[in-house]
N, C-alpha and C positions, 0 to 999 in steps of 0.2 A: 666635653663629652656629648655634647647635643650634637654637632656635625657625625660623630660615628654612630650615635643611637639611630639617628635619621636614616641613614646610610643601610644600615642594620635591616629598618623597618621596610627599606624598601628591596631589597635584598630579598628578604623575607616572604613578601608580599607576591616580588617578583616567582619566586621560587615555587610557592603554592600556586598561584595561578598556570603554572606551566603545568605542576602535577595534575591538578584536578583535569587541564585538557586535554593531555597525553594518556589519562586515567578513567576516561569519563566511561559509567557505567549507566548507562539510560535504563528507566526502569522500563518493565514486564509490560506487553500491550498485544492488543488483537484488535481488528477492521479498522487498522490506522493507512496509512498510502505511502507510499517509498516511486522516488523517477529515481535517473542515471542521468549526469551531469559531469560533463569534465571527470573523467572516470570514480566518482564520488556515488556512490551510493547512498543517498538524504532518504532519510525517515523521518515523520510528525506526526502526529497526530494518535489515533487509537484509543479504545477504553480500557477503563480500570482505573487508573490515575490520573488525575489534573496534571497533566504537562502542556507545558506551552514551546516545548524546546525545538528545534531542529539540528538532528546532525548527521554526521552521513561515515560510512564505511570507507578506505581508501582502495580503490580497485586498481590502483597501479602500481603495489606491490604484493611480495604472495603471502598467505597468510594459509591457517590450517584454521578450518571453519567453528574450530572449538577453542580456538584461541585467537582473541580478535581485539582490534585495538581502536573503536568507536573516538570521533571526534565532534563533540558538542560546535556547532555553531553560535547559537543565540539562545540561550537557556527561557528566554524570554519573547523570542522573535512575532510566533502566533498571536494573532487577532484576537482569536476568538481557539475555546478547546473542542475540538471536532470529530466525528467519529464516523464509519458508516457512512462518509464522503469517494469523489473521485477527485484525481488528479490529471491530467492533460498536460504534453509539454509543447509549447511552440516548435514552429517549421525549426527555427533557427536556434532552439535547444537554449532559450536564452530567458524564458517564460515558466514558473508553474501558474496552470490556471487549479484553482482548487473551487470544487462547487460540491453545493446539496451536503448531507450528511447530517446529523444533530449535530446544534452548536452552543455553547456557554459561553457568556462572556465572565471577565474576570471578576463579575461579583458573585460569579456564578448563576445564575440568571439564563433562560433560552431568549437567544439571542438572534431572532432573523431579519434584521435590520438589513442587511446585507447578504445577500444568497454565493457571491461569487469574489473571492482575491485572487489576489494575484501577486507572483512571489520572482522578485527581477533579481538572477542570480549575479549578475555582475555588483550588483548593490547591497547585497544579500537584505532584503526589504520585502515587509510584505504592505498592499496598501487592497483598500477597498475598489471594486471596479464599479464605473459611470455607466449602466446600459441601459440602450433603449428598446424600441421596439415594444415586442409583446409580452405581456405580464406570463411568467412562468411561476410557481408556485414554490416552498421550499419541496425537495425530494430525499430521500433517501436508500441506501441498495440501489444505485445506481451507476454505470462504466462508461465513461466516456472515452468517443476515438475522433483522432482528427482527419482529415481530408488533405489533398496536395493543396486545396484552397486555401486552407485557414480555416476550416470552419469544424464545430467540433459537435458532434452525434449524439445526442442521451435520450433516449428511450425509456419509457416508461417509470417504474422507480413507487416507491413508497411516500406515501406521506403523510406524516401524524398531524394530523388537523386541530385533534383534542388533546394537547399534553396532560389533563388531569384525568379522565378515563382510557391513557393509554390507546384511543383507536383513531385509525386513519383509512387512509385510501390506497386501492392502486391506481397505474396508470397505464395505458396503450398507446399513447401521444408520444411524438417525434419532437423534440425541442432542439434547434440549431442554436447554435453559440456564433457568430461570425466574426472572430477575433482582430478582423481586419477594421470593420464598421463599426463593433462593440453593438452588435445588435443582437437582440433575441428573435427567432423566429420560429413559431410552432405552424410546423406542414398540415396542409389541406391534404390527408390521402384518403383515398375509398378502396374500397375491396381489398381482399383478403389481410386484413387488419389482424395481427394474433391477439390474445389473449391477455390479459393486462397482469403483468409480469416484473417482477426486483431480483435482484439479486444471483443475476446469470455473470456473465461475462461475456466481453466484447472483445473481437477482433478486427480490422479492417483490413482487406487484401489490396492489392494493388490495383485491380481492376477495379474499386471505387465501391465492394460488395461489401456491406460489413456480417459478420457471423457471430448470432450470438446463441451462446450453449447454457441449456441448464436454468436456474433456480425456480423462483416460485410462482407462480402462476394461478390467478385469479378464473374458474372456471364457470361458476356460478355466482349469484350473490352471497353466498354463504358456503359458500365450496370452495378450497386452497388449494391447492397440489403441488407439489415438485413437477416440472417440467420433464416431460420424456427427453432421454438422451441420445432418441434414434430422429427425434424430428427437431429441424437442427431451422433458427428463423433466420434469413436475408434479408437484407435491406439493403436495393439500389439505390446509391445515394445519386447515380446521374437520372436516372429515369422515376427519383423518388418511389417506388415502388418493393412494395411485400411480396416475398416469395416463402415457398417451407421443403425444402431436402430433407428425406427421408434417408437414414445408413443405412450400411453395410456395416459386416464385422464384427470386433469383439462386442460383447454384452459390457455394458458400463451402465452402475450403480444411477441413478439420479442425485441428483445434489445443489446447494447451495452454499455461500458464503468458500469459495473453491478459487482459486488462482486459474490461467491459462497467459499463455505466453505464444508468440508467430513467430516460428521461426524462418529464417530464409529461403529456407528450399521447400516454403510451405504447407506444413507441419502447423498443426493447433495443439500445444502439448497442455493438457490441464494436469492440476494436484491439486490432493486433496479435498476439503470441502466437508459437509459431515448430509444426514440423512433424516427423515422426522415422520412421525405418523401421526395426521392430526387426532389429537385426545391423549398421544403420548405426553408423560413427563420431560423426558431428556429426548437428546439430538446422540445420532449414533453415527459409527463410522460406517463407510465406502467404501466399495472394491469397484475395479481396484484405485489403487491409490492414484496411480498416475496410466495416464493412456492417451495415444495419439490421436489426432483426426487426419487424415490427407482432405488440404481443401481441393483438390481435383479430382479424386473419385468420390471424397465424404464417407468412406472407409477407416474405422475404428480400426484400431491394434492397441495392444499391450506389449512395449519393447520386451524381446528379449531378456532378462535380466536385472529390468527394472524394481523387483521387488528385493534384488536382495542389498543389505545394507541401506535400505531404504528407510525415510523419517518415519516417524508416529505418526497416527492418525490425527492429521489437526487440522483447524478451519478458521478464519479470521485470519489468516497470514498476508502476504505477500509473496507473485514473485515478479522478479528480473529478469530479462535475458540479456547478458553481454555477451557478446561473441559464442563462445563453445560452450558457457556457464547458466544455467537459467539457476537463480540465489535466492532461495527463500527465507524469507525472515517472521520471525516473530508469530504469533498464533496461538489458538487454545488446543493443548495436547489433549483428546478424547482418550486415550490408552490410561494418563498419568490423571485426567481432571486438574492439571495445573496449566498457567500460562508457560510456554516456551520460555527458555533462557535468553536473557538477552546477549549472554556469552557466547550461542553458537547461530549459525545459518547453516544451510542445510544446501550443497550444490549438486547439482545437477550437470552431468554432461552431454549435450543433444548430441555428439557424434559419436562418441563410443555407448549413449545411452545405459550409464551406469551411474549410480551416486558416487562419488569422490570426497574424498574428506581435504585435499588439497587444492588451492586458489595459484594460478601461479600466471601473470598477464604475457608473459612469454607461449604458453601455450596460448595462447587469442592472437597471437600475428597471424595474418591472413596470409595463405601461401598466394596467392594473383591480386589483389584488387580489395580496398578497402570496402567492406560489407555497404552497402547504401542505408541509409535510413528507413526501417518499414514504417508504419503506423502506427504501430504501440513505441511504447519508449523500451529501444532495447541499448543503443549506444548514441554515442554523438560525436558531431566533426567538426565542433570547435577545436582551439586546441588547446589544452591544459594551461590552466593557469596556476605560476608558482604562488606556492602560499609565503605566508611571514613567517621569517623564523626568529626567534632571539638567540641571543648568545652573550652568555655571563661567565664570566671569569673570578673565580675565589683567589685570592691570596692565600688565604690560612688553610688547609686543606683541610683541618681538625674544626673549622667555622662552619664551613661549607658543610661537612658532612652534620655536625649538630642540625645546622638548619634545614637539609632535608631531610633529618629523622622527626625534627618535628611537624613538617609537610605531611608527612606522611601519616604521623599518629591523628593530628586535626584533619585530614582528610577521611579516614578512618571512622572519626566520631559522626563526620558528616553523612556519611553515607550511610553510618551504622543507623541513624534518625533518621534518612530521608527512606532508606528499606523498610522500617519500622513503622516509619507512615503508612507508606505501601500497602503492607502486610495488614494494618488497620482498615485501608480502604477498601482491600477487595475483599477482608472479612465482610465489612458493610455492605458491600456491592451484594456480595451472594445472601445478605440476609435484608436487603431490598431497604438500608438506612440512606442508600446512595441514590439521586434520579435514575431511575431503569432504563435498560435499552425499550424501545416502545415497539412495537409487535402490531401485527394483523390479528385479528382473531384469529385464534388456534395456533399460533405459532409464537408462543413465549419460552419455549425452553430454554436453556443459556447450554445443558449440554448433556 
């Protein structure tokens, strides 16, 4: 009997481990970071819950955005638990750099021992980076874009100096990343320097400009503001130099904590985001939800359309652009006051400019010429790699099915406790048991 218990056990064993990865239901997050990888859509990070996982969406078959079939990578993979970070993906799509952000390590403890990983998707690994150069601080609310060179842009950024009376600093300062050298360099610029500024969003165009829209903005010593969303800041990265474009066009709300996405023909599509009046309690929603920039006249619009069958008002998300798809994930629902599902993403389609509730990778064939790679992470031209599959074979047909009814109920119990946790911590979080996110003066609201 020991040979079939054995047999049994592993069987068993086998059986569950397949459900829970086939099954994986990641919990609830917002200001966490998502690239695009081998048509993989990987999410990490975020608050509300201690996760340390990484796992990513499959973007190369179709899916209906309410019904979705999440694939845990490494339940354990992260360094460190991080939030209110950026992410950067190498030229060769083969790199996450992850910087800045709050970070715990696992004894939970702040942890800035290390300001910068790096996550090598062939090996799927994350490991601490060696850099030199010039001392950069930790940051926070900060976007980083990379260059044809290798070198990666972060501007400005928050940083909590004092984690026990919750205050910190902003920043105005350019800090290079040089991924080729592993060097830091913070630029010597003069004149016309903005406003020391977190919490916008970044884009890089082609021509080497980068455009950042929105959040908060340091204008006195003791004065914060939302950033106007008609004066829009450049920054040449070949002539290192500050410029400021004033719009045209629709009226858009000001905002922070907002997604934006480049699209190929030019386009700076932003969503969401939420709004704050300092001395207010709560953070409010934005009109509108979603609106264009053209980066060649800098001409605002609200597509068409775009409102109707469109998301909740939420902020702390994510998005993506793959091909025809910009995919939004995760975030706090301002409508509902709860975190987003982790059940659905929310698509977007830049060419009919309508929300779709259908994902189908057939519709992203390119009718001429595979899309190039812009500056943000929106696709990549590795080429897919097969994943592992198992395959087991039952004899007893009546065995088989017992053993994945009990898969199923102990998977069940797992999730029913690790929800239950959950549901413990962000009670905690909202009643301030939990470390806080840490704030500038006047701007503590959660929502």
């Amino acid at each position: 009997m020991y040979i079939p218990f054995k047999l049994f056990k592993i069987i068993f064993c086998t059986l569950l481990l397949i459900n829970l990865i086939l099954c994986y239901n990641p919990p609830k997050r917002y200001l966490h970071n998502s690239v695009i990888i081998d048509n993989k859509l990987l999410v990490f990070g975020g608050s509300i819950d201690y996760t340390y996982e990484l796992f990513y969406l499959d973007l190369s078959t179709s899916f209906e955005n309410n019904k979705l079939t999440w694939t845990s990578i490494n339940e354990n993979s992260l360094p460190v638990y991080i939030w209110r970070a950026t992410t950067v993906l190498s030229l060769d799509n083969s790199t996450i750099y992850l910087y800045g952000g709050f970070m715990l390590n696992k004894n939970n403890n702040y942890d800035y021992s290390n300001l910068v990983y790096t996550y090598d998707y062939s090996t799927s690994t994350w490991s601490a980076s060696n850099l030199g150069g010039d001392t950069v601080p930790p940051r926070q609310d900060i976007e980083g874009v990379i260059d044809n060179s290798g070198k990666i842009y972060i501007f400005g950024g928050y940083n909590a100096t004092n984690l026990a009376s919750s205050t910190g600093l902003l920043y105005d300062d350019m800090n290079v990343l040089n991924t080729i050298s592993s060097t830091w360099t913070t630029l010597s610029i003069s004149g016309n320097i903005p406003n020391k500024c977190s919490h916008y969003t970044a884009n890089i165009l082609p021509n080497g400009i980068i455009v950042y829209i929105g959040g908060l903005e340091q204008v006195t010593d003791a004065n914060f503001t939302l950033v106007d969303m008609n004066k829009i800041k450049l920054f040449d990265t070949i002539n290192l130099e500050w410029s400021e474009k004033i719009t045209t066009g629709d009226i858009i709300d000001s905002r922070q904590y907002f997604s934006s996405v480049l699209t190929p023909d030019g386009y700076i599509i932003i969503f969401g985001g939420c709004s704050y009046t300092p001395g207010s309690s709560y953070f409010s929603s934005v009109s509108p939800k979603l609106a264009r920039l053209n980066t060649d006249t800098f001409e605002w619009s609200i597509p068409s359309g775009s409102e109707e069958n469109s998301p909740p008002s939420i902020y702390g998300h994510t998005a993506n652009l793959y091909y025809d798809f910009m995919i939004i994930t995760f975030g706090f629902n301002l409508d509902t006051k709860l975190y987003s599902s982790s059940g659905q993403v929310y698509l977007y389609n830049i060419k009919s400019n309508k929300w779709v509730t259908t994902f189908s990778p057939t519709e992203n064939k390119p009718t001429t010429t595979t899309p190039t790679r812009t500056f943000t992470p929106i696709i990549t031209t590795s080429p897919a790699k097969k994943s592992n599959s198992l395959a087991i074979g039952l004899g007893v047909g009546i065995g088989a099915a017992v053993l994945i009814t009990c898969s199923f109920i102990i998977t069940f119990i797992i999730r029913r406790n690790r929800n239950s946790q959950q549901f413990r911590n962000e009670q905690q979080f909202r009643n301030g048991q939990l470390p806080q996110i840490l704030e500038i003066p006047g701007s503590n609201q959660r929502y």
